[in-house]
C-alpha positions in Angstrom: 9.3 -21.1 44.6 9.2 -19.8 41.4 9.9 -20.9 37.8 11.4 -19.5 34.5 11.6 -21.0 31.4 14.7 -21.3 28.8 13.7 -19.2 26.3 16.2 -21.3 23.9 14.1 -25.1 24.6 11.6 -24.5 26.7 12.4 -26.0 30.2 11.8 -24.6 33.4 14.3 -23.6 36.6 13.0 -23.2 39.6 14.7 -21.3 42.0 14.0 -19.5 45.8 12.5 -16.0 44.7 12.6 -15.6 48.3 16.6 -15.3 48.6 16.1 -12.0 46.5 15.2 -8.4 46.1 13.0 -6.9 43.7 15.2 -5.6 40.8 18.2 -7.5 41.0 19.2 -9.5 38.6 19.8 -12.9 37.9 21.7 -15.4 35.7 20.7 -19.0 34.9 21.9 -21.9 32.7 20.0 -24.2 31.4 21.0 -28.2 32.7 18.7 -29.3 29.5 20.3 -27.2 26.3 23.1 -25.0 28.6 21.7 -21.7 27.0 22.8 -18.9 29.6 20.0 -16.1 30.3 18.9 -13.4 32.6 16.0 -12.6 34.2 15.4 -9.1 37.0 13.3 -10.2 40.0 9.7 -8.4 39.9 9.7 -7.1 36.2 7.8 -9.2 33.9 7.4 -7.5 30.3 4.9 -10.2 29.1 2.8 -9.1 32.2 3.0 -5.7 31.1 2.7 -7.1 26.9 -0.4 -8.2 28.2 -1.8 -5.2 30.4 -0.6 -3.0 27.3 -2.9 -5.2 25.0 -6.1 -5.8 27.2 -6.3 -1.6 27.7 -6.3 -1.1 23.9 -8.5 -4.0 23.3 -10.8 -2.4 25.5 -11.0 1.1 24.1 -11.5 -0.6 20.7 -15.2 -1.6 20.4 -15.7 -5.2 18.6 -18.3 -6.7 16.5 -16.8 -10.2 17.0 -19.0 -12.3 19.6 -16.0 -14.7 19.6 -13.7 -12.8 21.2 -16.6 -12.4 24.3 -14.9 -13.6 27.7 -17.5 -16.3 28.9 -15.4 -18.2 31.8 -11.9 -19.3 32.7 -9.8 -22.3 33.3 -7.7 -22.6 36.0 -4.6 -24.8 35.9 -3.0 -25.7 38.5 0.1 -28.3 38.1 0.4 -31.0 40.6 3.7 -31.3 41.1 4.9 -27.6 41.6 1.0 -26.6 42.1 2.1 -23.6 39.4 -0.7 -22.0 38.9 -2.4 -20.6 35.6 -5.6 -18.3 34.3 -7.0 -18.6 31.0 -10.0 -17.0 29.7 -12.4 -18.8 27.5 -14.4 -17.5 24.1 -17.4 -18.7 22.6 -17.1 -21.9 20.3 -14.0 -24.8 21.0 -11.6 -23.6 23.1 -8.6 -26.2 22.2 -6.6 -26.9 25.4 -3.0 -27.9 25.1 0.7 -28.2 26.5 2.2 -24.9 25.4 4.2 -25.1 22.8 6.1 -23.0 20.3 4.4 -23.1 17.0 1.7 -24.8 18.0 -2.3 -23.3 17.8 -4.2 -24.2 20.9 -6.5 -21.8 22.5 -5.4 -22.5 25.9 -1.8 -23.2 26.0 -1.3 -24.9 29.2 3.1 -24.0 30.4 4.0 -27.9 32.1 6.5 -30.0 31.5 4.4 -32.9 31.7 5.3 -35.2 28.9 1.2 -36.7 29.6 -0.6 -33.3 28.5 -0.6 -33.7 24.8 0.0 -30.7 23.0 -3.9 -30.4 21.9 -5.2 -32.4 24.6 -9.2 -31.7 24.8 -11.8 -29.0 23.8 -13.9 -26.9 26.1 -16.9 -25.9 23.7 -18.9 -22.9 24.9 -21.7 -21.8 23.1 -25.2 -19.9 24.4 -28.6 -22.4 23.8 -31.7 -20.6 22.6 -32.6 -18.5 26.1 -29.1 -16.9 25.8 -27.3 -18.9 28.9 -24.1 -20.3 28.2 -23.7 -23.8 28.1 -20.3 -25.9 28.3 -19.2 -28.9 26.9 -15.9 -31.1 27.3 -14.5 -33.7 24.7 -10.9 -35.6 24.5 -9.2 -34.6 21.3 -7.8 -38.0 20.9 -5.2 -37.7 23.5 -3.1 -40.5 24.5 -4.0 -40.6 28.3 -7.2 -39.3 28.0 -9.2 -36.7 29.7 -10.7 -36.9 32.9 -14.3 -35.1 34.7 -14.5 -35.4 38.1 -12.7 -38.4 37.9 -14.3 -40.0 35.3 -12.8 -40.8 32.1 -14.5 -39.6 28.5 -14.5 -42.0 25.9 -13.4 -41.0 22.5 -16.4 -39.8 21.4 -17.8 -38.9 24.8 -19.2 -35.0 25.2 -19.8 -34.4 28.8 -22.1 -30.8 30.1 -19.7 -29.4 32.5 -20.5 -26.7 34.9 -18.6 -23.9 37.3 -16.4 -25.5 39.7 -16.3 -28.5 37.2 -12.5 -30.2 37.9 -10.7 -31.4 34.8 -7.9 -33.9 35.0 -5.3 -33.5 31.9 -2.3 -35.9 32.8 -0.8 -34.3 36.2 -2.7 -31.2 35.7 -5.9 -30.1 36.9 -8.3 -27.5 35.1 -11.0 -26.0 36.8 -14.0 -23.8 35.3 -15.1 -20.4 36.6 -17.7 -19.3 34.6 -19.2 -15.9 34.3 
């Protein structure tokens, strides 16, 4: 099964992918706003947006240790078990429910009306032998944030490590570090 969002409001469709060929093209409406919209099975251009951007980024040598991959999240939502890849940076990495306008570092795509929209913060910084060290906080969320099943206070900080599993409403974040 796979899922495409309105570009209009935001919700998802989810539809067979299965039932199709690569290159033909479909037409949705949305049940939430009744925007109509196309999409062509097996061409993404923010997949190739974000090819196009990661080659030039490369080629460009950067001064900025912020912008240094150090690990990623992996989202996977419970109920459609969608699942996401987000790289990390040095300093807070503000994890969120994606959402238009909004300025999270990890911008988490899910319906899930429990995933605020800056939910927690992943800090990564290096301590003074140079390995990298992580850290999880709640950002004041309304159902709170969740490591290995325990639940961080409000002004709990809590060393996680790779493999660590994160619980953010019905989402699950899991850190690969590098």
């Amino acid at each position: 099964m796979k899922r495409v969002r309105c570009p209009k409001c935001d919700h998802f469709i989810q539809f067979d992918e299965t039932k199709y060929t690569e290159g033909q093209s479909l037409v949705f409406v949305c049940d939430n706003c009744q925007k109509q919209f196309g999409i062509r099975i097996g061409v993404s251009k923010l997949r190739a947006l974000q090819r196009e951007e990661s080659k030039g980024s490369a080629s460009i040598p950067t001064e900025d240790a912020s912008a240094e991959n150090v690990g990623t999240i992996i989202a996977v939502e419970n109920v459609f078990g969608f699942r996401q890849e987000h790289s990390l940076h040095l300093g807070d990495n503000i994890i969120g429910r994606r959402n238009k306008g909004d300025d999270v570092d990890v911008a988490i795509e899910t319906n899930d009306p429990s995933m605020d929209r800056r939910h927690c913060v992943i800090n990564v910084k290096r301590n003074k032998n140079g390995v990298l060290k992580y850290s999880v906080r709640d950002n004041d969320s309304i159902t709170g944030t969740f490591v290995m099943n325990e639940i961080l206070g409000p002004k709990d900080r809590m060393y996680i490590e790779d493999g660590s599993v994160i619980t953010l409403g019905a989402t699950t974040l899991i850190l690969h570090t590098v």
